[in-house]
MMTF fields as JSON, N, C-alpha, C and O atoms, coordinates in Angstrom:
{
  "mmtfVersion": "1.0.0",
  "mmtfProducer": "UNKNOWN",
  "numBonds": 491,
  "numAtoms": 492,
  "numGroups": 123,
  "numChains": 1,
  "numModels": 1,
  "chainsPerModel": [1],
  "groupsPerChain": [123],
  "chainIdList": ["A"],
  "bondAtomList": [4, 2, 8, 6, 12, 10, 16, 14, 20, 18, 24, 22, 28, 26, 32, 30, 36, 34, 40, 38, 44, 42, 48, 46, 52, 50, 56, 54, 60, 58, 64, 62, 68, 66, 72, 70, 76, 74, 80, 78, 84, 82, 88, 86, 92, 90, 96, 94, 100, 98, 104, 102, 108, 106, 112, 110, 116, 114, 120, 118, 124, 122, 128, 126, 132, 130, 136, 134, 140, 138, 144, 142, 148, 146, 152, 150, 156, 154, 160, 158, 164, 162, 168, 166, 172, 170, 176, 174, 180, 178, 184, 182, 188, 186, 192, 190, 196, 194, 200, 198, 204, 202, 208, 206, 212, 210, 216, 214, 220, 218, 224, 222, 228, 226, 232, 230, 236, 234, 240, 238, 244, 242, 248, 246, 252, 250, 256, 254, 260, 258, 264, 262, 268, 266, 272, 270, 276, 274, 280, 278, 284, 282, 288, 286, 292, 290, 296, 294, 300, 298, 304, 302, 308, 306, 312, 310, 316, 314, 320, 318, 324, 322, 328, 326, 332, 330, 336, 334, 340, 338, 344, 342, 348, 346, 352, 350, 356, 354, 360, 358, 364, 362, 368, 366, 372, 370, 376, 374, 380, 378, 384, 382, 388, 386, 392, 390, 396, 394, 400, 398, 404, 402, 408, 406, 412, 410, 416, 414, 420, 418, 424, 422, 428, 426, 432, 430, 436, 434, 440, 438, 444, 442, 448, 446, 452, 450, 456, 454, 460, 458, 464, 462, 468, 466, 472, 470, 476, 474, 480, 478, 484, 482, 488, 486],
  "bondOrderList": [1, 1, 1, 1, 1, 1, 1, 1, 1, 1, 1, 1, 1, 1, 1, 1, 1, 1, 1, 1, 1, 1, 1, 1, 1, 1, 1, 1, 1, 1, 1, 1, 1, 1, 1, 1, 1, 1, 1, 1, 1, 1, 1, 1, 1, 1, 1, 1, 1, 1, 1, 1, 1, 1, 1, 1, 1, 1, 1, 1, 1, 1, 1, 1, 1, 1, 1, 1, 1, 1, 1, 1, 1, 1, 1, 1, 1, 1, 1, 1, 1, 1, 1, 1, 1, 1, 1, 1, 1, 1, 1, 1, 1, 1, 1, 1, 1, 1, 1, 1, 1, 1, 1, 1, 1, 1, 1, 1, 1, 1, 1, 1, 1, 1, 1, 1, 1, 1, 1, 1, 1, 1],
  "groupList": [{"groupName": "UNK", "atomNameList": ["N", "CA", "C", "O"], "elementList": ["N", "C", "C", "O"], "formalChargeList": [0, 0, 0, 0], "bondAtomList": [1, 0, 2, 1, 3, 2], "bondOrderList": [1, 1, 2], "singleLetterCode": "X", "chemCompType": "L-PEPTIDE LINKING"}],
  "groupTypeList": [0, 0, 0, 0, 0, 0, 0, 0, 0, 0, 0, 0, 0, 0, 0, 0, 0, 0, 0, 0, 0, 0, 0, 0, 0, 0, 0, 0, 0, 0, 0, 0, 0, 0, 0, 0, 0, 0, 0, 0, 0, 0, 0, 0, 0, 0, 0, 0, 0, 0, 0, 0, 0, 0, 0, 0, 0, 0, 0, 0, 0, 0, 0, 0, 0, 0, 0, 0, 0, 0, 0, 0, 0, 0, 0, 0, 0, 0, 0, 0, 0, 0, 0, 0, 0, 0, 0, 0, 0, 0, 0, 0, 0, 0, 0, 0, 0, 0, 0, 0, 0, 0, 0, 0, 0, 0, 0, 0, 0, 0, 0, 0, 0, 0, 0, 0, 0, 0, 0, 0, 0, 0, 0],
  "groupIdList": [1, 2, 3, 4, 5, 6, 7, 8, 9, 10, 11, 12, 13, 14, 15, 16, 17, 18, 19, 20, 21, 22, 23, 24, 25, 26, 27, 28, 29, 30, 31, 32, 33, 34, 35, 36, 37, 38, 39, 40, 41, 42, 43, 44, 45, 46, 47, 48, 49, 50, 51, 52, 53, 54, 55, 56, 57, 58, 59, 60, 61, 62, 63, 64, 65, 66, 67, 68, 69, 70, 71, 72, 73, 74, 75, 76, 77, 78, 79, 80, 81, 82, 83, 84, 85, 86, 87, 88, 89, 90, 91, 92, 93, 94, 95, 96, 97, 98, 99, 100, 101, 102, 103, 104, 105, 106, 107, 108, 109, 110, 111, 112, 113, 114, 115, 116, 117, 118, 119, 120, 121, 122, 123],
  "secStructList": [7, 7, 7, 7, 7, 2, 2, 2, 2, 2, 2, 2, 2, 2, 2, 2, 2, 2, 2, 2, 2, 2, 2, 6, 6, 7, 1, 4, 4, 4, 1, 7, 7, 1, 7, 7, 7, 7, 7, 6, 6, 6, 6, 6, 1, 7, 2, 2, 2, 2, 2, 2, 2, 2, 6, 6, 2, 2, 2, 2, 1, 1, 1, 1, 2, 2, 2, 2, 2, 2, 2, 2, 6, 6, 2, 2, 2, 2, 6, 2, 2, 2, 2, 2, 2, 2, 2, 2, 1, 1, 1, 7, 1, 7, 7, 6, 6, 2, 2, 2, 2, 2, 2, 2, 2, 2, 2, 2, 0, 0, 0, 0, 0, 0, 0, 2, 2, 2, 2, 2, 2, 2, 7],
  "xCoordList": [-66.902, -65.685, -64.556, -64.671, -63.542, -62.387, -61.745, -62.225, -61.195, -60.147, -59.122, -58.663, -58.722, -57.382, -56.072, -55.882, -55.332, -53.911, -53.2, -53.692, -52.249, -51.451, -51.139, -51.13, -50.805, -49.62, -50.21, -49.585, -51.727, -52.731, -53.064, -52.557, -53.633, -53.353, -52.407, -52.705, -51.204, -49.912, -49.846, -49.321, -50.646, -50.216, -51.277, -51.171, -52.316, -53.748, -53.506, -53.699, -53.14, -52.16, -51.48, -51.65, -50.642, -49.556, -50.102, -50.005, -50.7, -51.065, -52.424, -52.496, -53.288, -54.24, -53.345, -53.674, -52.242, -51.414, -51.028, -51.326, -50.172, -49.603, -50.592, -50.429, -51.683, -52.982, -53.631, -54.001, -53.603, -54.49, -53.591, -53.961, -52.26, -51.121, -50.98, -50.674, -51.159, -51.036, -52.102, -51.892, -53.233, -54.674, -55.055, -55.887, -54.45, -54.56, -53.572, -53.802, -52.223, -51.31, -51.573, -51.198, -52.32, -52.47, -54.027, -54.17, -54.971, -56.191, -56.792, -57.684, -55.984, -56.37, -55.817, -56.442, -54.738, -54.004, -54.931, -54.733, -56.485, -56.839, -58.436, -59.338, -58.507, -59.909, -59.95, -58.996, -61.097, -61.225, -61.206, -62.231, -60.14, -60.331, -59.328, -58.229, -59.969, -58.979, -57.77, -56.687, -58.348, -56.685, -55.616, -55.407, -55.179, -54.628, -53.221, -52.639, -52.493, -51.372, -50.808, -50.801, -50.204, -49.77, -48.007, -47.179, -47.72, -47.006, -45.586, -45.826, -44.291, -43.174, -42.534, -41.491, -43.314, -42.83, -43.959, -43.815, -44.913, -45.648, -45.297, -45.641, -44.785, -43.771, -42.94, -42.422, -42.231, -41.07, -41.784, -41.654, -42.713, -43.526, -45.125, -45.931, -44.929, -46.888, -48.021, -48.033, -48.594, -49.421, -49.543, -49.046, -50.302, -50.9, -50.208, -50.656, -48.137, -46.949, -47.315, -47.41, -47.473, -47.402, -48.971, -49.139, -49.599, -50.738, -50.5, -50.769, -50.022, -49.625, -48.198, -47.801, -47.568, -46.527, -46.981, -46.597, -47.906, -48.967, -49.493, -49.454, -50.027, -50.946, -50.182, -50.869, -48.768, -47.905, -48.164, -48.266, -48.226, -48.106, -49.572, -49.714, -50.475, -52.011, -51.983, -53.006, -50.775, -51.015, -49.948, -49.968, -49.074, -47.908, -48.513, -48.19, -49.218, -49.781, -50.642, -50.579, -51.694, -52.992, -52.067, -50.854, -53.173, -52.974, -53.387, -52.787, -53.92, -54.43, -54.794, -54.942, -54.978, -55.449, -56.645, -56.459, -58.084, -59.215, -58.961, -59.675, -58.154, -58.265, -57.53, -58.001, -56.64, -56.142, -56.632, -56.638, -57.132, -58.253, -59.375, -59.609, -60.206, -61.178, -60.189, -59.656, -59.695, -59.088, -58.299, -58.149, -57.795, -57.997, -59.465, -59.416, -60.326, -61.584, -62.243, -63.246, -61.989, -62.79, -61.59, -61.974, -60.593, -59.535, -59.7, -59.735, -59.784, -59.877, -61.19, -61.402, -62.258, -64.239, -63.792, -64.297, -63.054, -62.625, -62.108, -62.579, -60.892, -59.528, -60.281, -60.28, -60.719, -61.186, -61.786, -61.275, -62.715, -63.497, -62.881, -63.524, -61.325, -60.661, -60.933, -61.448, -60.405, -60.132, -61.812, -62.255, -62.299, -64.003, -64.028, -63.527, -64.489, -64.386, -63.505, -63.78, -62.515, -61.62, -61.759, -61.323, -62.699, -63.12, -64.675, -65.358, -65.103, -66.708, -66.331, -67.306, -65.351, -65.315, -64.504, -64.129, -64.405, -63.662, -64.927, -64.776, -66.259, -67.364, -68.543, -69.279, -68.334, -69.643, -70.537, -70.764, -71.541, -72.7, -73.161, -73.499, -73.147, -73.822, -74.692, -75.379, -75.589, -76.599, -76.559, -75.737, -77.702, -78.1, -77.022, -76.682, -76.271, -75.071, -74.253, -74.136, -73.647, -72.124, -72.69, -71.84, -74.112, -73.657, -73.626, -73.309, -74.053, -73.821, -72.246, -71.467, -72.109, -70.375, -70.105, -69.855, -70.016, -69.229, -69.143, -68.243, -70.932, -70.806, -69.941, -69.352, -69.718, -68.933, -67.538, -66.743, -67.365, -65.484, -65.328, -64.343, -66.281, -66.446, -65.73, -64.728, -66.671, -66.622, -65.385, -64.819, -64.861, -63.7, -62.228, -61.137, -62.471, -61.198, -61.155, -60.394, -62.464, -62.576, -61.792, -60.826, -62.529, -62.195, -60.855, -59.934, -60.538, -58.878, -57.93, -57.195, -58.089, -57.019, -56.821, -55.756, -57.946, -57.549, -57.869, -57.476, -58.726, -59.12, -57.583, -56.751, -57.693, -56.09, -54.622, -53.904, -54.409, -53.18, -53.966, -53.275, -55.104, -55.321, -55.309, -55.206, -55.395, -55.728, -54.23, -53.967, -53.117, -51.9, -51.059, -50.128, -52.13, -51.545, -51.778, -51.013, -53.122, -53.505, -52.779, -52.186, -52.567, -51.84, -50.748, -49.89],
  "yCoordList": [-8.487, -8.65, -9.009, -9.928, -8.312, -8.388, -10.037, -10.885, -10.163, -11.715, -11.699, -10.609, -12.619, -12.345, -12.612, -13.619, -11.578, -12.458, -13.659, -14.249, -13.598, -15.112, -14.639, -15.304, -13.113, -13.298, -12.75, -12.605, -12.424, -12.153, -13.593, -13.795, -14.841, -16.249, -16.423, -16.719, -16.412, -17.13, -16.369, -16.962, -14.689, -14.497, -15.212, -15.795, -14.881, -15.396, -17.272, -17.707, -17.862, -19.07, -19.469, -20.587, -18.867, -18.87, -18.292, -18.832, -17.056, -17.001, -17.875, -18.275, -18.124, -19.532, -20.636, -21.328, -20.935, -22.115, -21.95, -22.809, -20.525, -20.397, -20.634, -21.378, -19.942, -20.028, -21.146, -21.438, -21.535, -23.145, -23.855, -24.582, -24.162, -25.164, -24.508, -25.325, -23.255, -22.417, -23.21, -23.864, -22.886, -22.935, -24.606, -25.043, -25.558, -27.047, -27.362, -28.57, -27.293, -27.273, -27.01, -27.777, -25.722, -25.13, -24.116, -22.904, -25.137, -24.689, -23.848, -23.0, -24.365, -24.062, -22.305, -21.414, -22.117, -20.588, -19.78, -18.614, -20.052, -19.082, -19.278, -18.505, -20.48, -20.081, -19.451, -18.971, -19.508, -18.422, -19.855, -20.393, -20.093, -21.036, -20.441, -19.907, -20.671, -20.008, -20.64, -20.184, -21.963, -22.918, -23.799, -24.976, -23.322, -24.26, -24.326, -23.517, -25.501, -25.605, -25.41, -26.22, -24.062, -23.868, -24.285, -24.428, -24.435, -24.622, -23.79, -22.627, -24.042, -23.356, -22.469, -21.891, -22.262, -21.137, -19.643, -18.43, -20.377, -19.363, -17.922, -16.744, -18.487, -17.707, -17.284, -16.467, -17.283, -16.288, -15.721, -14.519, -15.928, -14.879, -15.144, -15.932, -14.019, -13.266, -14.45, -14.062, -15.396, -15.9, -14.499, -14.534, -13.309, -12.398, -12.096, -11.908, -11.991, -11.379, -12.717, -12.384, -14.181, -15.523, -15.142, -15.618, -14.51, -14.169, -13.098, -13.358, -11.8, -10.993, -11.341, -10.197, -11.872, -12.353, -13.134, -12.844, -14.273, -15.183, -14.441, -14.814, -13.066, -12.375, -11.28, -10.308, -11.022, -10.6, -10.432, -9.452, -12.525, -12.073, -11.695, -11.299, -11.913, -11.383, -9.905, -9.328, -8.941, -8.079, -7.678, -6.452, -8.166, -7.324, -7.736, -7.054, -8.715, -8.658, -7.728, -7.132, -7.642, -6.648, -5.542, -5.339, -4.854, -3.606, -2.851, -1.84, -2.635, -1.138, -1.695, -2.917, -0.999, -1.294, -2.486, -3.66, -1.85, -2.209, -3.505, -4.426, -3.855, -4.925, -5.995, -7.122, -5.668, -6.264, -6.764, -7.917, -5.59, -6.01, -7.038, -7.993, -6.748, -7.683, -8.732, -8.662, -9.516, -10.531, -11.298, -12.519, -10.466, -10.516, -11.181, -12.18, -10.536, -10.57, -11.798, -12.348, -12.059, -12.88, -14.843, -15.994, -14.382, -15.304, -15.691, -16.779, -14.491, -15.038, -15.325, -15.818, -15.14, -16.122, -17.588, -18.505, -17.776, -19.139, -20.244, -21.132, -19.432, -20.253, -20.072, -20.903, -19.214, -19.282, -20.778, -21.532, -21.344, -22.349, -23.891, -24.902, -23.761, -24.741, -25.38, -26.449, -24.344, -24.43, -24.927, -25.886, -24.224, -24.584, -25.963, -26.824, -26.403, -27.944, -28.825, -29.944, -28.188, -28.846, -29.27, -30.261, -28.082, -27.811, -28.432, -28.742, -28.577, -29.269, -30.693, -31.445, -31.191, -32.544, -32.986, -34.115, -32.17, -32.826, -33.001, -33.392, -32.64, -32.334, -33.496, -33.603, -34.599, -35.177, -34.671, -33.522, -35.469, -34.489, -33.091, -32.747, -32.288, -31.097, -30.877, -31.814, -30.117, -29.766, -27.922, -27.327, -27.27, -25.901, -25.686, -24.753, -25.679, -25.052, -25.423, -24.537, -26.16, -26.278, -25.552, -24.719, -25.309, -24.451, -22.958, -22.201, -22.346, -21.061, -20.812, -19.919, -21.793, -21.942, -21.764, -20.57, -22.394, -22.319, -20.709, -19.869, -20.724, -18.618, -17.959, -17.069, -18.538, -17.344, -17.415, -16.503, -18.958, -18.801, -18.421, -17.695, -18.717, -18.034, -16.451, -15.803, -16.342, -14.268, -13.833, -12.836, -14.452, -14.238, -14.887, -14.584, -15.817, -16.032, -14.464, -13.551, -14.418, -13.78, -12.344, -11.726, -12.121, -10.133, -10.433, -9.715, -11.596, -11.046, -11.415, -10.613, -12.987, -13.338, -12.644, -12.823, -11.615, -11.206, -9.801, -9.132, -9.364, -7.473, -6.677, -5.957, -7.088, -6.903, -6.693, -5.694, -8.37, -7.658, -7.059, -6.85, -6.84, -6.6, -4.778, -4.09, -4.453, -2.974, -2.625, -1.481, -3.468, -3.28, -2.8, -2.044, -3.873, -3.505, -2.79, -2.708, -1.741, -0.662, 0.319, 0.983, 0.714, 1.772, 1.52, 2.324],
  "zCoordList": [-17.662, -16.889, -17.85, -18.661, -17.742, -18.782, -18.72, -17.967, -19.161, -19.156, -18.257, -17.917, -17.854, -16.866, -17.877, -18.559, -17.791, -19.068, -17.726, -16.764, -18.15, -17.569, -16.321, -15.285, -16.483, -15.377, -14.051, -13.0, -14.309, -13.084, -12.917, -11.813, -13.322, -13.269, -12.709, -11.552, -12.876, -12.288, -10.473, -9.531, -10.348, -9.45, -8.417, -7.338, -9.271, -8.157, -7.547, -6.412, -8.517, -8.197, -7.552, -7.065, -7.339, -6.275, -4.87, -3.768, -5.192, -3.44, -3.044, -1.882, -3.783, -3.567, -3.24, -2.276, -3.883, -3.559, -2.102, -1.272, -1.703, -0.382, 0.618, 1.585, 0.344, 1.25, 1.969, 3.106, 1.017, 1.37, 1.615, 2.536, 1.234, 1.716, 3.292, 4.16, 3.67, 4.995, 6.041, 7.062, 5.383, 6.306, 6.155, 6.95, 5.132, 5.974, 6.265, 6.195, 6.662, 7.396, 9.056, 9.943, 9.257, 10.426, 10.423, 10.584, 10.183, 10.532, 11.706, 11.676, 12.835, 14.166, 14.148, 14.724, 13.486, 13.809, 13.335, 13.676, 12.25, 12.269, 12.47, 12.149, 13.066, 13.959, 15.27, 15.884, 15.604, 16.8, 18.235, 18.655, 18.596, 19.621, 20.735, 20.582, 21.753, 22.986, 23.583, 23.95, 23.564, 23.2, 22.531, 22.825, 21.903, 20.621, 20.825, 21.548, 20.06, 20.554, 19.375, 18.448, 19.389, 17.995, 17.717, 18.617, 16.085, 15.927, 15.767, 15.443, 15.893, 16.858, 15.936, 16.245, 14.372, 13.83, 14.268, 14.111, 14.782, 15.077, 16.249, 16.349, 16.674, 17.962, 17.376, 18.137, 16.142, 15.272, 14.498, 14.731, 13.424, 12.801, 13.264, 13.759, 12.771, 13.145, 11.733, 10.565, 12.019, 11.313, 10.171, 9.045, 10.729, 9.708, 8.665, 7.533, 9.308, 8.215, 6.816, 5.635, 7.297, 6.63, 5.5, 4.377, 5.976, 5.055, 4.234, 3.061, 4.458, 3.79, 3.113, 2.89, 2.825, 2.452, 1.322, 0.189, 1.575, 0.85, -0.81, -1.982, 0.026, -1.232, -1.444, -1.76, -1.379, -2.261, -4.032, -4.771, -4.343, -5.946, -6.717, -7.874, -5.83, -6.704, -6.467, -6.838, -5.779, -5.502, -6.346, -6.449, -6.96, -7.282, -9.144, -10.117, -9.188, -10.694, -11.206, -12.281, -10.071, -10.433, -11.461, -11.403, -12.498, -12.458, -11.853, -12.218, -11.259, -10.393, -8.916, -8.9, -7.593, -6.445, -6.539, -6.217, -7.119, -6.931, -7.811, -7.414, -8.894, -9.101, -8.108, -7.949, -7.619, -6.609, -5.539, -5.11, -5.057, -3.702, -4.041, -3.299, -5.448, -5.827, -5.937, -4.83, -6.466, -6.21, -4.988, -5.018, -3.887, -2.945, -1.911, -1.194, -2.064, -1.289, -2.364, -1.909, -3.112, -3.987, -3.479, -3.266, -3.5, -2.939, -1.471, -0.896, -1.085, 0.614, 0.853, 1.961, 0.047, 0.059, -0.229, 0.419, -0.986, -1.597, 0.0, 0.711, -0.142, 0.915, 2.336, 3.244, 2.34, 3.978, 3.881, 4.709, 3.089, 3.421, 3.217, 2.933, 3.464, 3.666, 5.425, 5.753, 6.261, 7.685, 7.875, 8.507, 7.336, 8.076, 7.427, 8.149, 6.233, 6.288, 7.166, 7.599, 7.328, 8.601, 9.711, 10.295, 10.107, 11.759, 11.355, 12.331, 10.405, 10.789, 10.198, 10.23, 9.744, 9.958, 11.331, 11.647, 11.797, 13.676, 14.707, 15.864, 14.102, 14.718, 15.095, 16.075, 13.451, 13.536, 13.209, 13.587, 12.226, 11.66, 12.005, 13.138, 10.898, 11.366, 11.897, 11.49, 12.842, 13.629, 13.416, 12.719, 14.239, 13.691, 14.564, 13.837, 15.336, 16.218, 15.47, 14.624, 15.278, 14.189, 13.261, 12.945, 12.333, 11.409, 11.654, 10.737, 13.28, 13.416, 13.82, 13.483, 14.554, 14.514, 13.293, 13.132, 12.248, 11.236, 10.8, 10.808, 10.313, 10.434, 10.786, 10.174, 12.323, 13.248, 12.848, 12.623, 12.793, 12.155, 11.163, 11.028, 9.82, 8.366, 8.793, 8.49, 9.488, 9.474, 10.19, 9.74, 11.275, 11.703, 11.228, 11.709, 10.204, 9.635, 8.852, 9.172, 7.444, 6.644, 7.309, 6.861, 8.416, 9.08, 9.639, 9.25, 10.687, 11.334, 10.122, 9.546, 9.78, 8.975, 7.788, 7.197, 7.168, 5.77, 5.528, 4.572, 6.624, 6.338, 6.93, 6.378, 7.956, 8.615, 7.617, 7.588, 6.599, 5.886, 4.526, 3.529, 4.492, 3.363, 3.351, 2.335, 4.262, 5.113, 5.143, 4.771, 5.55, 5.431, 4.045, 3.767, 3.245, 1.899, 1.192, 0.231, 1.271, 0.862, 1.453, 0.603, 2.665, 3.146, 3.038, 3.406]
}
C-alpha cells in the first residue's frame, strides 16, 4: 500500500473532523429511530447534503476515483462507530439484543448515511 503524502492526510482529516464533530453533536439524525426530536437546522438542510459536503476534502485530494472511494468506505467503517457508542451507552450493559441492535444501526448508518452521498459523488 503506497504512503499517503500530506495533502491526502490533511483531506482525510478534515472530513473525519467534520464527521464525527457531525455524528456526536447529533447522533440521533442518523440512527434508525422513528422518533427523534431533531435539531432546527435539520429542516433547512438535508442531514445527507451535511455528509456529502463533510467528504468533499478526502474526495477532492484523492488522486483517482477508487482511491477516493477507498478512503471514503474505510472513513465511514471508522466514524460510523461514534453514534453507536453513543446509543449503547444510553442503554445500560450490553445484552445479545443491544448487540443485534447495534448491528442493525452499524449497517444502516453505514448504507443510508454514507452509500447514498457516496453514490452521489461518483455520478
Amino acid at each position: 500500500m503506497p504512503r499517503l503524502s500530506i495533502h491526502h492526510k490533511i483531506g482525510i482529516f478534515l472530513s473525519a473532523l467534520l464527521l464525527a464533530l457531525l455524528m456526536a453533536c447529533w447522533p440521533d439524525i442518523f440512527l434508525y429511530a422513528k422518533v427523534v426530536k431533531y435539531p432546527n437546522w435539520v429542516y433547512t438542510f438535508d442531514p445527507m447534503l451535511i455528509v456529502f459536503l463533510a467528504l468533499i476534502p478526502v474526495l477532492a485530494t484523492a488522486d483517482n476515483w477508487r482511491q477516493g472511494f477507498n478512503h471514503i468506505v474505510l472513513l465511514s467503517m471508522l466514524i460510523t462507530l461514534i453514534p453507536i457508542i453513543i446509543y449503547a451507552s444510553r442503554y445500560g450493559p450490553p445484552d445479545q439484543h443491544l448487540f443485534l441492535n447495534l448491528l442493525f444501526q452499524y449497517a444502516w448508518i453505514f448504507l443510508w448515511g454514507y452509500l447514498i452521498p457516496i453514490l452521489l459523488g461518483i455520478f
